[in-house]
LUMMAR-589617 format. One record per residue (C-alpha): residue number from 1; x, y, z. Coordinates in pm, 1 decimal, always signed. Each point is the difference from the previous one (the first is absolute). Example, Ala and Ser with C-alpha at 12.3 -4.5 7.8 and 13.67 -1.06 7.14 Angstrom:
2
+-----+----------+----------+----------+
!  nr !       xx !       yy !       zz !
+-----+----------+----------+----------+
!   1 !  +1230.0 !   -450.0 !   +780.0 !
!   2 !   +137.0 !   +344.0 !    -66.0 !
+-----+----------+----------+----------+
END
This chain:
241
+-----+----------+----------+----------+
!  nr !       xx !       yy !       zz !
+-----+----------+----------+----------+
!   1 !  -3486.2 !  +1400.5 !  +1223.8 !
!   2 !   +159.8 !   -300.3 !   +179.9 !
!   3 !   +222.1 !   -234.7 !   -255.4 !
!   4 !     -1.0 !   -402.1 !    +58.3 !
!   5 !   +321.2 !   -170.3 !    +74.5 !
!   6 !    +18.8 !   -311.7 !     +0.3 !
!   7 !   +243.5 !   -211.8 !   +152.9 !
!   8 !   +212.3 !   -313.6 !   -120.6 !
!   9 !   +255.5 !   -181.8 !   +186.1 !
!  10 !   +235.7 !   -276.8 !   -212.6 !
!  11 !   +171.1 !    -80.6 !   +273.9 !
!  12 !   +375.1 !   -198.3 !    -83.2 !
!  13 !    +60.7 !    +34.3 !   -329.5 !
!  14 !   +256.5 !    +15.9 !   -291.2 !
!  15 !    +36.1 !   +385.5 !   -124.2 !
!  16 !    -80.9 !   -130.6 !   -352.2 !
!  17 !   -290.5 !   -201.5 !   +143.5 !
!  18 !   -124.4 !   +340.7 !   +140.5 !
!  19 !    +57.1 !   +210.8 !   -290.1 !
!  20 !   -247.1 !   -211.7 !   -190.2 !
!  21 !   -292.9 !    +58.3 !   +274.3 !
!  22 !   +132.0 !   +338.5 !     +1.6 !
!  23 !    -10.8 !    +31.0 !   -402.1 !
!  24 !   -370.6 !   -195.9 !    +11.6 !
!  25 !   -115.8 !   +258.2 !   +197.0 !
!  26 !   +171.4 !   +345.9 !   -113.2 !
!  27 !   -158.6 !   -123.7 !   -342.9 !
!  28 !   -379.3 !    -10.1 !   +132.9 !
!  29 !    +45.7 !   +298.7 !   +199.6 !
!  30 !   +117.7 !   +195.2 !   -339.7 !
!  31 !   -320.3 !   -127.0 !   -118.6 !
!  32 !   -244.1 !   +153.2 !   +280.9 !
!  33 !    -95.3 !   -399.3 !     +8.4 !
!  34 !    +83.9 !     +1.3 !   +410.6 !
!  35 !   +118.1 !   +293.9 !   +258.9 !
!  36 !   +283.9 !    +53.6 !   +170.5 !
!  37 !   +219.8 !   -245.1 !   +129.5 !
!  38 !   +276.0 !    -33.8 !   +290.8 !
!  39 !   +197.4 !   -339.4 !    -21.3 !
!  40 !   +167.7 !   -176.2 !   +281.7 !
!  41 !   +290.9 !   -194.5 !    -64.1 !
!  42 !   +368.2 !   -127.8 !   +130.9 !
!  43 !   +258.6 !   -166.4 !   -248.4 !
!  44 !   +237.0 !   -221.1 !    -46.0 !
!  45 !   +365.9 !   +221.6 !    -45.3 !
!  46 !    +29.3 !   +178.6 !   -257.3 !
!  47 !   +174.9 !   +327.3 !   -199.1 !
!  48 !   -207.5 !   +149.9 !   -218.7 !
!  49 !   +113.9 !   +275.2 !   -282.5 !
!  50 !   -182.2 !   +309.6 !    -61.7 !
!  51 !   -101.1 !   +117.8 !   -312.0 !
!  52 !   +220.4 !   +295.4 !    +64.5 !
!  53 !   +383.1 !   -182.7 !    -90.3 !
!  54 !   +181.9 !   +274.1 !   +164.8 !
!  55 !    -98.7 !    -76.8 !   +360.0 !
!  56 !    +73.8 !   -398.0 !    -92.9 !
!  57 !   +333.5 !    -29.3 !   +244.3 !
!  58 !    +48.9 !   -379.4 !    +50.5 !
!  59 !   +326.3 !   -129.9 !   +198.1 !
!  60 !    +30.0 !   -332.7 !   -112.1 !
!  61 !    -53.9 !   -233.5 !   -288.8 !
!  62 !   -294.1 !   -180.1 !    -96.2 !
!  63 !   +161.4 !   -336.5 !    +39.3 !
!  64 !   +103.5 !   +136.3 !   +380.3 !
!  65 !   -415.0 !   +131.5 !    +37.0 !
!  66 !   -105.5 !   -331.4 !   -171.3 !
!  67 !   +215.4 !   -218.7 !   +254.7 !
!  68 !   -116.6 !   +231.5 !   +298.6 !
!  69 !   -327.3 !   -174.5 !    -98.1 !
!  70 !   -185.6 !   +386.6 !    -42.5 !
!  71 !   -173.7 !    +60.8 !   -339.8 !
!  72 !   +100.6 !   +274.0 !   -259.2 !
!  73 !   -241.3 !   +138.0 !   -219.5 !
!  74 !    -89.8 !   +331.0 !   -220.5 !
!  75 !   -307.8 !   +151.7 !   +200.7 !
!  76 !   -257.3 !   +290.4 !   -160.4 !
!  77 !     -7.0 !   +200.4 !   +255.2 !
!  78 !   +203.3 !   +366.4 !    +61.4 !
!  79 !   +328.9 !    +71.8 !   +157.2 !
!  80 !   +298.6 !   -241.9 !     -7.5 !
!  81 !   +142.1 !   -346.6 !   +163.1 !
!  82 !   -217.8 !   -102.3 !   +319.9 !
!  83 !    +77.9 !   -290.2 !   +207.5 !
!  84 !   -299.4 !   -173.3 !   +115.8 !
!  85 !    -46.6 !   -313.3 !   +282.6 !
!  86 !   -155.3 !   -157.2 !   +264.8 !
!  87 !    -81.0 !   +196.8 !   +302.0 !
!  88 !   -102.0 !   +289.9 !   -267.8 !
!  89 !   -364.3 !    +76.9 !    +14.4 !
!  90 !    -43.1 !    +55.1 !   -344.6 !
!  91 !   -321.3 !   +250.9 !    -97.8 !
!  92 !   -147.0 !    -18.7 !   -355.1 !
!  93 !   -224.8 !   +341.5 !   -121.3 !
!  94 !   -156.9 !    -39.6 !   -261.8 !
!  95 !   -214.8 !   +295.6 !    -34.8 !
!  96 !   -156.1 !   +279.6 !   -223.8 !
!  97 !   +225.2 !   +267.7 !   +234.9 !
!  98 !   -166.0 !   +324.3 !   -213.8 !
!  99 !   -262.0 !    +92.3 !   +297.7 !
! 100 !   +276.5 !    +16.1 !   +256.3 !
! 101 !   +156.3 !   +250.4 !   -257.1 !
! 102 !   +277.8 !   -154.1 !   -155.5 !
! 103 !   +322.1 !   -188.4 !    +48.3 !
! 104 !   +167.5 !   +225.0 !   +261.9 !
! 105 !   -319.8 !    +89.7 !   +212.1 !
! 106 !    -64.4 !   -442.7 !     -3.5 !
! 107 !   +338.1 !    -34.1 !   +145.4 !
! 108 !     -4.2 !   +266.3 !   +263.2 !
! 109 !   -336.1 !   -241.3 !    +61.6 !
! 110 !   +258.7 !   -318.4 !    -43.0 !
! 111 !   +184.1 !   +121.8 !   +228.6 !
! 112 !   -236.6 !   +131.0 !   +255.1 !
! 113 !   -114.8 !   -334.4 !    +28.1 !
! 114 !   +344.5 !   -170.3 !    +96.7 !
! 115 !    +21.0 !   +250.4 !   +277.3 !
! 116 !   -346.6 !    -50.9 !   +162.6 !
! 117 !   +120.9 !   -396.2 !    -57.1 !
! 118 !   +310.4 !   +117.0 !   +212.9 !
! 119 !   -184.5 !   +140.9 !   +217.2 !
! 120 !   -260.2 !   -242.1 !    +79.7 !
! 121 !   +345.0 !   -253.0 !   +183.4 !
! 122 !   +149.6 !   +326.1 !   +159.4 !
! 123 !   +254.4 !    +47.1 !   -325.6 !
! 124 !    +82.9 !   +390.3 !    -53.3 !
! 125 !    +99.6 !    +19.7 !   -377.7 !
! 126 !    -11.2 !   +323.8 !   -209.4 !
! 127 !     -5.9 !   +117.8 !   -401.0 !
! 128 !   +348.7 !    +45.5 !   -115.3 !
! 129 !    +29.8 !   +181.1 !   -374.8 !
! 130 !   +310.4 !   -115.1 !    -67.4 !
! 131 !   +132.4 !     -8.3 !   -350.8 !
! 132 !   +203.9 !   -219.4 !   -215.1 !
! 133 !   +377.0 !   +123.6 !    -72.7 !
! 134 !     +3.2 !   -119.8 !   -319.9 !
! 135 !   -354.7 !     +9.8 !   -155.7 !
! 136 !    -87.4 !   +352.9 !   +209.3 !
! 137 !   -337.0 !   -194.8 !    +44.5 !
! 138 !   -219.5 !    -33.9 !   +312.3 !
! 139 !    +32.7 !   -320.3 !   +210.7 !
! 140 !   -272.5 !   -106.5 !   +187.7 !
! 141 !    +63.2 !   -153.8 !   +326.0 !
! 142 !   -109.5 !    +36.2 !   +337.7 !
! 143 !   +227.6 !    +47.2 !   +261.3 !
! 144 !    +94.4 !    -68.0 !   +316.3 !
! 145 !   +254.2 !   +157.9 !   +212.0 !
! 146 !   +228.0 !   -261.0 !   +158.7 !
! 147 !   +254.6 !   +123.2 !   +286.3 !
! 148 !    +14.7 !   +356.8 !   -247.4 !
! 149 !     +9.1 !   -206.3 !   -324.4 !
! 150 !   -296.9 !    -22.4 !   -228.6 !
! 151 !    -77.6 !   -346.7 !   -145.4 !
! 152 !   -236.1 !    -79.4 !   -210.7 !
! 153 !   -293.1 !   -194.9 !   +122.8 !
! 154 !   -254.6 !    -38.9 !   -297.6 !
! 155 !    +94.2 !    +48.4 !   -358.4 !
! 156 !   -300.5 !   +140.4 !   -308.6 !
! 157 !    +53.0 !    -27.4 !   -351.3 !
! 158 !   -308.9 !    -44.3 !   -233.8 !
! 159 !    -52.1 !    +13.4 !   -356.2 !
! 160 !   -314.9 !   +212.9 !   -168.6 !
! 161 !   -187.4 !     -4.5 !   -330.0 !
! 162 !   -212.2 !   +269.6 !   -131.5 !
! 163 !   -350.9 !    -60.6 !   -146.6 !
! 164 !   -213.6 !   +316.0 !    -34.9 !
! 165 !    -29.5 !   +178.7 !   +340.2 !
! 166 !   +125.2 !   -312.2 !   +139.8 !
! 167 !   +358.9 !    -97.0 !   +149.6 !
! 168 !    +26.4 !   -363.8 !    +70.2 !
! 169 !   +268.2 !   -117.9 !   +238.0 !
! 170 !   +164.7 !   -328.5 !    +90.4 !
! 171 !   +293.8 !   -114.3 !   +197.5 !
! 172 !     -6.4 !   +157.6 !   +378.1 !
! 173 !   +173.4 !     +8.1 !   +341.8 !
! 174 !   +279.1 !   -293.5 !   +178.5 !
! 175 !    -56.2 !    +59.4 !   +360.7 !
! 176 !   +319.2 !   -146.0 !   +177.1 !
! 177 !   -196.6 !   -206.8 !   +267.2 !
! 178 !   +175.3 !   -326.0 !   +126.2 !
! 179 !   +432.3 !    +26.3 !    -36.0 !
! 180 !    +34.4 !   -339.7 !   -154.8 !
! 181 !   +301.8 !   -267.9 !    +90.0 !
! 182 !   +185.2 !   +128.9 !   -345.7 !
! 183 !   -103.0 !   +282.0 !   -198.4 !
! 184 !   +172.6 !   +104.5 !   -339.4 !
! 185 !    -38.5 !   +414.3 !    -38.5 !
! 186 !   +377.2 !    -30.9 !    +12.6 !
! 187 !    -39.5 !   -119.1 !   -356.0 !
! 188 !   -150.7 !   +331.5 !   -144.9 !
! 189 !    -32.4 !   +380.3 !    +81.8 !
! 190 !   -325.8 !    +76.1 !     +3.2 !
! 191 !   -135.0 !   +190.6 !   -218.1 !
! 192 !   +390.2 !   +108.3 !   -115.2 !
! 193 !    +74.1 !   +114.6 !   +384.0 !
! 194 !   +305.4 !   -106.3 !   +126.7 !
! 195 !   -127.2 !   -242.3 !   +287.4 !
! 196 !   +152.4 !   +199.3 !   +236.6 !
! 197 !   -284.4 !   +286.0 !    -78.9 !
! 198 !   -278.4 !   -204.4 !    +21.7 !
! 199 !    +59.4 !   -296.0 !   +282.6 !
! 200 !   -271.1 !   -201.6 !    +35.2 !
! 201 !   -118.9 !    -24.3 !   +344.6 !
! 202 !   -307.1 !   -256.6 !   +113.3 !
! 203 !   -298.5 !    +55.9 !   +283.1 !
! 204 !   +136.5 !   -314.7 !   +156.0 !
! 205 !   +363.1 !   +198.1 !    +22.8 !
! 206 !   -201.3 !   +315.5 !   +165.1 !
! 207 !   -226.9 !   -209.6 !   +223.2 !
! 208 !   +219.2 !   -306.7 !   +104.8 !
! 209 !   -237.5 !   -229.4 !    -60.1 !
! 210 !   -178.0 !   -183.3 !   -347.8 !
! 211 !   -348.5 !   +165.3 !    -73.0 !
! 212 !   -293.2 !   -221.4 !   -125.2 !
! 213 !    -12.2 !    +79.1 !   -382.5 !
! 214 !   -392.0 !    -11.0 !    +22.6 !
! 215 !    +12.2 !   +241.4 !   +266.2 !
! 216 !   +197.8 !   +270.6 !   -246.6 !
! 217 !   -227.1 !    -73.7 !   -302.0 !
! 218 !   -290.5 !    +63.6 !   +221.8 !
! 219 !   +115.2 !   +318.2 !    +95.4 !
! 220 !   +148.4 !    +95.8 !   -353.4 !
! 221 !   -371.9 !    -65.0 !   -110.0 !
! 222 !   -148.0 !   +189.9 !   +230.6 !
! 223 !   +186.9 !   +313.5 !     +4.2 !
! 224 !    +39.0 !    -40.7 !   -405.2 !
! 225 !   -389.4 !     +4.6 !    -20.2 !
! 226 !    -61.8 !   +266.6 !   +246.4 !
! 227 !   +282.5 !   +240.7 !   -173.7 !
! 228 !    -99.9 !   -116.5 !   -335.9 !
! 229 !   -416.5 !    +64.5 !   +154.8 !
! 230 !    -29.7 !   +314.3 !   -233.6 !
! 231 !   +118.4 !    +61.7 !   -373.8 !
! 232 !   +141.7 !   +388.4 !    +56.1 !
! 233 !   +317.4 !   +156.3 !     -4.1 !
! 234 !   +248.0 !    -72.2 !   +238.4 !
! 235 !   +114.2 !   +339.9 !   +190.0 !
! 236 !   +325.3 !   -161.3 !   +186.0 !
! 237 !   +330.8 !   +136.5 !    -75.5 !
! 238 !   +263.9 !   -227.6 !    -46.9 !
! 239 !   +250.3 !    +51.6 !   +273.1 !
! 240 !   +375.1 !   +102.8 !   -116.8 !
! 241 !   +241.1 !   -160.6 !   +287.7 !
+-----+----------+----------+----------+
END
């Protein structure tokens, strides 16, 4: 059996703008009224909280934030504080994940598709399990190892309901694509890392050169369908570095 996924791209838009397409959507999906769904978007800046309020670690006030011109809102999703901009490739699932067996086996999936995306413009990254030092919980990043330093390339934190059988997911991936003029991670530790754990490092920084956003969604789609082809378990072990 071969599950439709259908694709979505919002382009530029507000995180708030996108949760409501995202919300839309989760809602019929819960509802078996239309399939699977992966959703394209980049936004404005913004720090979103996680519905976990120990991993919330912001820097600065929200007059500072507000006067920085970035957004700051309460998201739905898992995990903690996330900064979020342009230059981010920003990937939406909204999906029934219970044929691909589960939270943990879909991100091993997740994450599977971020490195054949690497791949595909010559970008060696690799699974990191690396935990938080305050929660003890996983964070889930890939990684890619910078003159002996891992930095984190793509980000995952989703959000599930149960219904039956079913698990429901929303929220996704931030694939660091295009290092923008200003950026404002300084702002937050994600997730609760201090930011020296988890620097942020873009394809642009790895390849010395802009990439054509089109050109990465393409190949996020295509690897995302082909490794997302057939509902089964997932036998990949995460790698411990």
């Amino acid at each position: 059996m071969t599950l439709e996924i259908k694709l979505l791209d919002l382009g530029r838009i507000s995180y708030a703008d996108g949760w409501i397409h995202q919300k839309r959507i989760f809602n019929e999906r819960r509802a078996d009224i239309i399939s699977d769904h992966l959703l394209f978007a980049e936004h404005n800046p913004v720090i979103t909280l996680g519905a976990d309020p120990r991993w919330n670690k912001v820097h600065v006030s929200p007059e500072q934030i507000s006067s920085a011109g970035v957004d700051y809102v309460q998201s739905e999703r898992g995990g903690g504080t996330a900064y979020l901009g342009p230059g981010q490739l920003i990937g939406y699932t909204i999906m029934n994940i219970a044929p691909y067996g589960g939270v943990l086996n879909f991100m091993i999936k997740l994450e599977e598709t971020m490195i054949k995306t690497a791949q595909d413009f010559g970008i060696n990254v690799q699974r990191r399990d690396t935990h938080n030092p305050t929660t003890e919980k996983p964070y889930r990043a890939t990684w890619y190892l910078d003159e002996g330093k891992p930095k984190v390339l793509c980000t995952k934190g989703i959000k599930v309901a149960l219904a039956g059988n079913s698990i429901y997911t929303h929220h996704g991936f931030a694939l660091n694509v295009n290092r923008p003029t200003q950026n404002y991670f300084h702002f937050v530790d994600q997730c609760g890392f201090p930011a020296s754990e988890v620097e942020p490092i873009y394809m642009s920084d790895i390849l010395g050169k802009n990439l054509c956003l089109d050109d990465v969604k393409k190949s996020i789609a295509h690897n995302f369908r082909k490794i997302f082809a057939q509902p089964k378990l997932c036998k990949g072990v995460l790698a411990h570095e």
